[in-house]
C-alpha positions in Angstrom: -18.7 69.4 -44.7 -15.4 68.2 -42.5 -13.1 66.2 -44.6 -9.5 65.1 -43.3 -6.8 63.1 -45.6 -7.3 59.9 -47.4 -7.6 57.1 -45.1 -9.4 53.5 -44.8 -9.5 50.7 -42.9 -8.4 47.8 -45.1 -9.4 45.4 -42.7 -13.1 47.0 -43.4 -13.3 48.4 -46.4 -11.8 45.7 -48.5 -13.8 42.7 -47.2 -10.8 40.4 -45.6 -7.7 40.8 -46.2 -6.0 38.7 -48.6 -8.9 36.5 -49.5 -8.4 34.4 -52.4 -11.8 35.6 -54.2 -9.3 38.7 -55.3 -10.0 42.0 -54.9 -12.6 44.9 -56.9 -10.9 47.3 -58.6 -11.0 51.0 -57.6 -11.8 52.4 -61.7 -15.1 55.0 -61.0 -14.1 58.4 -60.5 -16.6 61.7 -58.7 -18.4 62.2 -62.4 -19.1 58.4 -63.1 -19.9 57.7 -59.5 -22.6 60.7 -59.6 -23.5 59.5 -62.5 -24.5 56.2 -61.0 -26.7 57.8 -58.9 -28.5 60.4 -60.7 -29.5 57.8 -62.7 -30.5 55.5 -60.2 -32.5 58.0 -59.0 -34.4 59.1 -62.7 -35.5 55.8 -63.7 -39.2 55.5 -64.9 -40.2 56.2 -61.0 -41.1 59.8 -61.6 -42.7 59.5 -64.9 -44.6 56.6 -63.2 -45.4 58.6 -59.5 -46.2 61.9 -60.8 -50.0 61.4 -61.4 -50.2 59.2 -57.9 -49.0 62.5 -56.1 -51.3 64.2 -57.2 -54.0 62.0 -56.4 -52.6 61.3 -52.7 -52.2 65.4 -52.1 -56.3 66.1 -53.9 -54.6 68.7 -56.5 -51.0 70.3 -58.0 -49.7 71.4 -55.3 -47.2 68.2 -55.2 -44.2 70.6 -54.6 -44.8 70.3 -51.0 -43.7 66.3 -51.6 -41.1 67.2 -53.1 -39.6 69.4 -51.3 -40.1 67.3 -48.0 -38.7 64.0 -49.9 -35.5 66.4 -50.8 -35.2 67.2 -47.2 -35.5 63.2 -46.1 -33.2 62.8 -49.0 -30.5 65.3 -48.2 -30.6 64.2 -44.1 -30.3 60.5 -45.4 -27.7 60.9 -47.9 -25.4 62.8 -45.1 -26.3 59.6 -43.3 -24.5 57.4 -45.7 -21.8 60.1 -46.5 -20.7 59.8 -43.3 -20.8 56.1 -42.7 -19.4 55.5 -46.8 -16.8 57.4 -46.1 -16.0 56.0 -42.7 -16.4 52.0 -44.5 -15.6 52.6 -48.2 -16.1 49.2 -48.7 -18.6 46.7 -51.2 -21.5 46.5 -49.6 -22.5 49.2 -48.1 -25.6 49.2 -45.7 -24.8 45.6 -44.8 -20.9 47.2 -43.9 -22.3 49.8 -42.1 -25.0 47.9 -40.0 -22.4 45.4 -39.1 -19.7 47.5 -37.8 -21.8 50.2 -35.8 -24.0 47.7 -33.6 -20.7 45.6 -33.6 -20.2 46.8 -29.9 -23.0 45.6 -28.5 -23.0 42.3 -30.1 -25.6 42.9 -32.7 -23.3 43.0 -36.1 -23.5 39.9 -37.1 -27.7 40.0 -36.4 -28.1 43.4 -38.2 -25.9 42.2 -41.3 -27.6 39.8 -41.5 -31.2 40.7 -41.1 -29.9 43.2 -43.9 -29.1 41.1 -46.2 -32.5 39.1 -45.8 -34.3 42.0 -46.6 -32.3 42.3 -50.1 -32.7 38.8 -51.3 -36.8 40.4 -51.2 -36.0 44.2 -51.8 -33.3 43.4 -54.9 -35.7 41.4 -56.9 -38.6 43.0 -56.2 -37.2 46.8 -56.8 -35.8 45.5 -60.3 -38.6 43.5 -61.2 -40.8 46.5 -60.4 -38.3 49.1 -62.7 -38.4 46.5 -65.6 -42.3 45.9 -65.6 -43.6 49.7 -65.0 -40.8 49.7 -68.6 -43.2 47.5 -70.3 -46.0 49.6 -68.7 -44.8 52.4 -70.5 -44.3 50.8 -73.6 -47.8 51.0 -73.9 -47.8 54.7 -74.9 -46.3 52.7 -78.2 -47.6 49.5 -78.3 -50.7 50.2 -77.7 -52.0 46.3 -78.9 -49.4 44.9 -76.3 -51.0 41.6 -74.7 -50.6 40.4 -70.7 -48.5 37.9 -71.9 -46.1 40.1 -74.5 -46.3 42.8 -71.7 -44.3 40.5 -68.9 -42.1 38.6 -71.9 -40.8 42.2 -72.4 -40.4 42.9 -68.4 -38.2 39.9 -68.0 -35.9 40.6 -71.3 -35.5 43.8 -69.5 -33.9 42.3 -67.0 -32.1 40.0 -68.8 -30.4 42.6 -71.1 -29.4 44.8 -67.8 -27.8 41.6 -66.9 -26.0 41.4 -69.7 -25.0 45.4 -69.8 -23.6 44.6 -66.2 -21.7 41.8 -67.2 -18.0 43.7 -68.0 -15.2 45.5 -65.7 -15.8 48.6 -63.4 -14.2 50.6 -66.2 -16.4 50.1 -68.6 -19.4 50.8 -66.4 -18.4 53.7 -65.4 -18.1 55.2 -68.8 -21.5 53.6 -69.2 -23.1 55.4 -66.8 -22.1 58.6 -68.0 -23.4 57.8 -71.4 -26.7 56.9 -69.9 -26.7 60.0 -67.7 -26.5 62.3 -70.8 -29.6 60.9 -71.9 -31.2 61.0 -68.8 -30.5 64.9 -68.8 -31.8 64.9 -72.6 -35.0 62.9 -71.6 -35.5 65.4 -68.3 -34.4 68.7 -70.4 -36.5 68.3 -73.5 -39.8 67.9 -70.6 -38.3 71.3 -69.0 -37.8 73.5 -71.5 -40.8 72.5 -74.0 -43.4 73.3 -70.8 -41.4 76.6 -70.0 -42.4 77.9 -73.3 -46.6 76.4 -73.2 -47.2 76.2 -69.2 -49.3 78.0 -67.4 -47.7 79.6 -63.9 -51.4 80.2 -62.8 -52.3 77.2 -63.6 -49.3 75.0 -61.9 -49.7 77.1 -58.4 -53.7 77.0 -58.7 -53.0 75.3 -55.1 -56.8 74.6 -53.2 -57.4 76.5 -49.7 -56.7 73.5 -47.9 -53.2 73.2 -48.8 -52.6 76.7 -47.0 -54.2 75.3 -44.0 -51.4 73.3 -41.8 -54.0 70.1 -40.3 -54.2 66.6 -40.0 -55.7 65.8 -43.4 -52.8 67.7 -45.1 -50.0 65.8 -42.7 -51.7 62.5 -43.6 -51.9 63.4 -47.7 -48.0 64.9 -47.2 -47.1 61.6 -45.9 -48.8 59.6 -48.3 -47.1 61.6 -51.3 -43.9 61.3 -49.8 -43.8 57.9 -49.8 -44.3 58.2 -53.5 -41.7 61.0 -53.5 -38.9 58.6 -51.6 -39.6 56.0 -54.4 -38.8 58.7 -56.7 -35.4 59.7 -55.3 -34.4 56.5 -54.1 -30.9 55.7 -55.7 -28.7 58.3 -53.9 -26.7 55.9 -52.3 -26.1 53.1 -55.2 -22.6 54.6 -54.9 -22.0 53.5 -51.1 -22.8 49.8 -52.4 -19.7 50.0 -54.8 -17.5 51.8 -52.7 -14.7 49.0 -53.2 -14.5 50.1 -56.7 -14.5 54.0 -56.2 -11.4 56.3 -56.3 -10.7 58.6 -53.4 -13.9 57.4 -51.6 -13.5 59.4 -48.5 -14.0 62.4 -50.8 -16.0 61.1 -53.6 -19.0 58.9 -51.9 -20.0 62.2 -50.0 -19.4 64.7 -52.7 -21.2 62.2 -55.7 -24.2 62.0 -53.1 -24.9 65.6 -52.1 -24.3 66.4 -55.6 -27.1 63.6 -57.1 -29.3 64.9 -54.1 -29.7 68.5 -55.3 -29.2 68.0 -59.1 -32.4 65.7 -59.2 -34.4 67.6 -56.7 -33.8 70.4 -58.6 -35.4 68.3 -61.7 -38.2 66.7 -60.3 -39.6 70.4 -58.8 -38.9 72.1 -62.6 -40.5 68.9 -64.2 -44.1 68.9 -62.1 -44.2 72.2 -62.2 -44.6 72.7 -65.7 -46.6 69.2 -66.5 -49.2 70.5 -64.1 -48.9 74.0 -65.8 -50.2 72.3 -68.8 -51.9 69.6 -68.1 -54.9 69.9 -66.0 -54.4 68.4 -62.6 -57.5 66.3 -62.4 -56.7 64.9 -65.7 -52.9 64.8 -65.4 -53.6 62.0 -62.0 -55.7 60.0 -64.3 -52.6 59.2 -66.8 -50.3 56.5 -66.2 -47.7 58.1 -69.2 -47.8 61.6 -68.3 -44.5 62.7 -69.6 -45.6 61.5 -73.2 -49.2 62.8 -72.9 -47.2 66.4 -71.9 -44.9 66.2 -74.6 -47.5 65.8 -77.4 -50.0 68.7 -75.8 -46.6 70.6 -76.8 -47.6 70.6 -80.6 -50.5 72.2 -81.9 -50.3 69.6 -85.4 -51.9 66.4 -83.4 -50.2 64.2 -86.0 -46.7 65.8 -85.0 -47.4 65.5 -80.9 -48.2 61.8 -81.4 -44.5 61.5 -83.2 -43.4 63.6 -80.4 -44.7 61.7 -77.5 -43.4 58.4 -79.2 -39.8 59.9 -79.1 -40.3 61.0 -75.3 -41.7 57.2 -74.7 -38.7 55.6 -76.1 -36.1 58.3 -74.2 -38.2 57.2 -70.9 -37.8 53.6 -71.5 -34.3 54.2 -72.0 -34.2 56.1 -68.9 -35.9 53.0 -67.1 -33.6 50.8 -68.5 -30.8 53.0 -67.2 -31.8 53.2 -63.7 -32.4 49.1 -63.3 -28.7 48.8 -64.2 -27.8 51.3 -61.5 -30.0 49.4 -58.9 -28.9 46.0 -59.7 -24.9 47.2 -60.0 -25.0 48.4 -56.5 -27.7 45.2 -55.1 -24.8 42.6 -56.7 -22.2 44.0 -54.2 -24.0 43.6 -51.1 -24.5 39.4 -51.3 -20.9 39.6 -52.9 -19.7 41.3 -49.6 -21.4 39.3 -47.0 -20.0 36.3 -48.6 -16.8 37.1 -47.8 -17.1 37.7 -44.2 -18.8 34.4 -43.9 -22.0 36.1 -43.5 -23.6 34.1 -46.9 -23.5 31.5 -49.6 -19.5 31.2 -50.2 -20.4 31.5 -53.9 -21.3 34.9 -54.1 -17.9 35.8 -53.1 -16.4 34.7 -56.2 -14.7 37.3 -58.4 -14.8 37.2 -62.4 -11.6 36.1 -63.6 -10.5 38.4 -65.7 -13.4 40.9 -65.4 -12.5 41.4 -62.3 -16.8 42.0 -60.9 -19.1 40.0 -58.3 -20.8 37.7 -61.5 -22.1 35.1 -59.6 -24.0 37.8 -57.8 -25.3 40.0 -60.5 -26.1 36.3 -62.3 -28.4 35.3 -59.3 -30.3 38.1 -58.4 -31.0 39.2 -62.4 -32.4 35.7 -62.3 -34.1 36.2 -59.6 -36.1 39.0 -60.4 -37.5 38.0 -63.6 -40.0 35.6 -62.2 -41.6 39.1 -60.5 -41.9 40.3 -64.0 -44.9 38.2 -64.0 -46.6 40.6 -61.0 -48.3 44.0 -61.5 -46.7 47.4 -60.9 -48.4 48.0 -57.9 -48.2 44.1 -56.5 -44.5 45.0 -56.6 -43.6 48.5 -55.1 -46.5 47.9 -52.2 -45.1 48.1 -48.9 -41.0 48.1 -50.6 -40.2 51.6 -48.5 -42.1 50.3 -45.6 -40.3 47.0 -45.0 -37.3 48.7 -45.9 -37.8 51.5 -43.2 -38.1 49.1 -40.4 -35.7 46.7 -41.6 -32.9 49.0 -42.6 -33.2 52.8 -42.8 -34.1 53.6 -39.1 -31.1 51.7 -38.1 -28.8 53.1 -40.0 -29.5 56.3 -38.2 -28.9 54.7 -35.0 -26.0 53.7 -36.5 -24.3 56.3 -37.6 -24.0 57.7 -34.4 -23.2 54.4 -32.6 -20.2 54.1 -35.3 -19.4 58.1 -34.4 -18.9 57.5 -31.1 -18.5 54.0 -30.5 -15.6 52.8 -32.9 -13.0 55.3 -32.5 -10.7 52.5 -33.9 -12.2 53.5 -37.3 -11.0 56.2 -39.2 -13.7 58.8 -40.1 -12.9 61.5 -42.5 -16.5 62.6 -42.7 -18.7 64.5 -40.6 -22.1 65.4 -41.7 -23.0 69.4 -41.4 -24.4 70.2 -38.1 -24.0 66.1 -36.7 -26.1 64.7 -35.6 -29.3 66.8 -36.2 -29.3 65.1 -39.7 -29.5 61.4 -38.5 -32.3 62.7 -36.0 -34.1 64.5 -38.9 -34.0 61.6 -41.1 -34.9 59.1 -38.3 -37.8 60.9 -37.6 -39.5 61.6 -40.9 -38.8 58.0 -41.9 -40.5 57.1 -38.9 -43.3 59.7 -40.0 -43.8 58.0 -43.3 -43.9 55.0 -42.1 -46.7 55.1 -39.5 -48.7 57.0 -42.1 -48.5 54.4 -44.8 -51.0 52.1 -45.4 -51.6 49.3 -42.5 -51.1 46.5 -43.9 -47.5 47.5 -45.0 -46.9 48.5 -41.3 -48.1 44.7 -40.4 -46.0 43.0 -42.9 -42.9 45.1 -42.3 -43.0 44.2 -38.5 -44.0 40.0 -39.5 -41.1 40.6 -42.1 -38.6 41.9 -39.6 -39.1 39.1 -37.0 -38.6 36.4 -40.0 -35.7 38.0 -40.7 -34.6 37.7 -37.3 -35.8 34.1 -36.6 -34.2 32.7 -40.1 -30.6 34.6 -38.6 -30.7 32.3 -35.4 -31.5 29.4 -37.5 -28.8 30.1 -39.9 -26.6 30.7 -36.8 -27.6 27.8 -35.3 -26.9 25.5 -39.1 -23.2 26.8 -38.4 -23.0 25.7 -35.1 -22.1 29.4 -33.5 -23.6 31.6 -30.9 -26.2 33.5 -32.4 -25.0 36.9 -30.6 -22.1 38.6 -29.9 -18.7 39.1 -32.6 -16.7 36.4 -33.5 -12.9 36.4 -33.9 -11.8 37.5 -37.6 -9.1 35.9 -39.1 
């Protein structure tokens, strides 16, 4: 890891310069800005994916997922190290896309396209957190109707609204507070099943997963999808970069750091659910953490008390990670809009809270009419579109920015560049041609709407759809 001294781009990183929608301030230090993540990353997504994995691999051995996701992960994040460091600015992808293809005359395209993709992924991604919450509420509520069971989804996401709704400052001590009880939720799974699982039982792997062949490439792929839902969230702190200290050294170090801590947790956590729950059964559950916690106690009356307490701490957990998502989604319309790359509205800053509200107000908003979609109607096909609109580019980009805008100070190298960008643009590329068809045919119909609605938008403003224009 190469860093040099503190340096940025103002012109970049800060939107433009002197605009009279203010500025974001720079409150979230290397602790709250991990914290951000981590719990981005541990929402319900685990809790929820755990018994999927173990359907898509045919038994326990869904280590190899994630261990392979962790890899994608890692590669990835050093992807948006580099670039976060390079553009510390709100925004993020959409900063990153804009400014590497810039060159060729593509910037304005690829912000754009990004930011088409986010207006579906935002919504969808939170509405998708708040409903597999209510899902899980079920361990509780076990009378819950179809009708009380999306009610709760959207005031989900209208309280996250509401927890957003206040300066960087106070978010960031936020975030810690929610990451200590992400920890609690995670630890008290860990360290009840090290003392009632099973290590014959967790590594009770099948023959076939010794055997390296196409059916266990295609079931690999297949779980890792599931896995890359899982750690999704390790670079929430690239999309408030405006409001991070020292960002040349924190975005990288907060992003590595999340990486490891939560692959570390997700390995521990399977491992010992699968020691103690069979594996056939444990894929048939769809609230596996509170079933685990409750085999923990021999008195049945005392497990059900038990696995109440771990549902609630999950929930909480859930609730946490959709205020990490939608903090960092808020920034990206709020950053376009001051380039002149959006709706002029989402550029406006709070008076005295100094945050993107009309942003954070609109896609909250937004998302709660999903609420009213299933669990799977909502997450089908997200990493998918997402590959093709966004990720595979960005490992282009990288390299394009690296060698292509030396007027841009980069104080960040990722380890061994650019193996890592190749890495991760070929296992995303992996992953996606072994998903599911359909999601390979709407990602490619989705990607040229995105492009055709960026020359019509072009065309509305009466500029040349390609090329850069001249910035004030």
């Amino acid at each position: 890891m190469k860093s040099s001294a503190e340096s940025s781009p103002t012109s970049v990183s800060d939107g433009t310069p002197g605009s009279p929608s203010g500025k974001l301030d720079r409150g979230m230090g290397l602790t709250a800005a991990t914290a951000t993540n981590i719990i981005g990353m541990v929402g319900v997504g685990p809790f929820l994916t755990i018994p999927f994995m173990i359907a898509a691999m045919g038994g326990p051995h869904i280590i190899y997922a994630w261990v392979a996701g962790a890899i994608l992960a890692l590669a990835d994040g050093l992807v948006y190290a580099q670039l976060g460091a390079a553009l510390p600015g709100s925004g993020g992808p959409y900063l990153y896309l804009r400014e590497a293809y810039k060159p060729f005359g593509l910037g304005r395209l690829m912000g754009f396209t990004f930011i088409f993709q986010i207006i579906l992924v935002a919504p969808l991604s939170i509405a998708g957190g708040a409903v597999g919450f209510a899902d899980y509420l079920r361990f509780n509520w076990t009378t819950m109707t179809g009708v009380e069971h999306d009610l709760v989804a959207a005031m989900v996401c209208i309280g996250v609204m509401a927890m957003l709704y206040r300066n960087i400052e106070s978010i960031g001590r936020l975030s810690v507070i929610m990451l200590v009880v992400v920890l609690a939720t995670v630890g008290w799974v860990i360290v009840s099943g090290l003392f009632h699982f099973s290590w014959q039982q967790a590594f009770a792997f099948p023959p076939e997963a010794f055997q390296l062949n196409k059916d266990l490439v295609v079931k690999l792929g297949a779980a890792s999808v599931l896995a890359m839902y899982s750690y999704g969230g390790y670079n929430q702190v690239c999309n408030i970069a405006e409001e991070i200290r020292s960002p040349t050294r924190t975005i990288p170090r907060s992003i590595v750091l999340s990486i490891f801590v939560v692959a570390a947790i997700y390995i521990v956590m399977s491992i010992v659910i699968v020691g103690l729950i069979p594996w056939p059964e444990a894929m048939e559950t769809r609230t596996v953490a509170s079933v685990f916690i409750e085999r923990t106690f021999s008195d049945p009356a005392q497990g059900r008390i038990a696995g109440t307490i771990m549902t609630s701490l999950i929930l909480f957990v859930a609730a946490s990670s959709l205020f990490a998502f939608m903090l960092g989604y808020s920034r990206i319309p709020f950053a376009a809009a001051r380039k002149g790359q959006f709706f002029k509205a989402f550029a406006r800053v709070h008076r005295t809270k100094h945050f993107p509200h009309v942003s954070v107000l609109t896609l909250g908003f937004i998302s709660i009419p999903f609420c009213f979609f299933t669990l799977g109607q909502l997450v089908s096909w997200l990493i998918q579109v997402q590959i093709l609109v966004r990720f595979i580019w960005q490992c282009a980009g990288v390299i394009l920015l690296h060698e292509y805008r030396k007027d841009i100070p980069q104080p960040f190298t990722m380890w061994l560049y650019p193996l890592p960008a190749l890495a991760s643009l070929g296992l995303w590329l992996y992953i996606f041609v072994t998903g599911p068809w359909e999601g390979i045919a709407f990602s490619v119909f989705f990607l040229g709407a995105s492009v055709a609605a960026y020359f019509i938008f072009e065309k509305m403003h009466g500029r040349p759809p390609l090329g850069e224009l001249d910035e004030a």
